[in-house]
N, C-alpha and C positions, 0 to 999 in steps of 0.2 A: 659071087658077089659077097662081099664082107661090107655090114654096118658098125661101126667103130661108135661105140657109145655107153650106156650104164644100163645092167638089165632091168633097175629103179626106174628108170626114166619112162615115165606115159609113150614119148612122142617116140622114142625109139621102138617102143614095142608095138604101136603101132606101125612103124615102120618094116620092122620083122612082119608082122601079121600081114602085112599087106604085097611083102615082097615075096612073100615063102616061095609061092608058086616058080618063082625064078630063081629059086634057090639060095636064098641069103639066109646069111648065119652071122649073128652078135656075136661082136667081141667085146668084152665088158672090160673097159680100160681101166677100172678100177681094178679087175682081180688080172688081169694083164696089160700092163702100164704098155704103152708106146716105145718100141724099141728107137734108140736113135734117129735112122735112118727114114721108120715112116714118120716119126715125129718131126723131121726137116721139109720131109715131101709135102706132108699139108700144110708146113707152116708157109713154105714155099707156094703152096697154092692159094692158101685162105690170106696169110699176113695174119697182124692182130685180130682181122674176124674170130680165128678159131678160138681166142680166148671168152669166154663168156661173162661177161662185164655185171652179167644183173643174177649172177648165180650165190647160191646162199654161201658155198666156197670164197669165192671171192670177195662178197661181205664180211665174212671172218677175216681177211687179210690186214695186216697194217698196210699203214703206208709205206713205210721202208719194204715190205717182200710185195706192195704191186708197184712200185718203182721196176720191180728188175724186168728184163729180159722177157719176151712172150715165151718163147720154145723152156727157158729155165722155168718159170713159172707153171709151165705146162707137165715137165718132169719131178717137179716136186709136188704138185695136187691135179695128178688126171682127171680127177673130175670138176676141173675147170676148163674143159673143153666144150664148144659149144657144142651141140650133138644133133642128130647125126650126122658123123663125117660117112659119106657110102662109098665106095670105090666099084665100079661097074665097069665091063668094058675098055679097061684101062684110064677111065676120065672118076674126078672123084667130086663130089655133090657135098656142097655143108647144109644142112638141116633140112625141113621136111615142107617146105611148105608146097603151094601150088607149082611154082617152076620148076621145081625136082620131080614132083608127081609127074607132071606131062614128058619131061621128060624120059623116065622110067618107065612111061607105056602102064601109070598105076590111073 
């Protein structure tokens, strides 16, 4: 189980703390960005969800670079992704709230 997110981030570390038992390990997108490939797969799965709209990143943005593209915008500041993205099982989970818990079995 890999949680895709910022080791900064409260809600991820909670999210770690709560998975360990089942083996999950942070990958901190900031200090290893999103390769290609998984960065298509979530976009593919989330859409613009995965972008996080109310993050202080994003506030920093003009308007001309949130104009562009979700996945470009995601490649140029990882830590505009909403978090956590989880991958478990094969099925992948954006952020933590109650419906991710239950189904996580946390």
């Amino acid at each position: 189980m890999k949680i895709y997110g910022l080791k900064t981030c409260d809600t991820c570390r909670a999210a770690v703390k709560a998975l360990a038992g089942q083996g999950a390990v942070l990958v901190d997108v900031r200090a290893e960005p999103l390769d290609p490939a998984t960065r298509a797969r979530f976009m593919a799965e989330f859409g613009e969800a995965l972008v996080n709209r109310r993050s202080t990143t994003w506030k920093g943005l003009s308007e001309a670079e949130r104009a562009g593209a979700p996945e470009d915008l995601l490649a140029a500041h990882p830590a505009l992704m909403k978090r956590p993205v989880i991958a478990a099982g094969g099925k992948l989970y954006l952020g933590w709230d109650a419906g991710v818990r239950a189904a996580l079995g946390v």
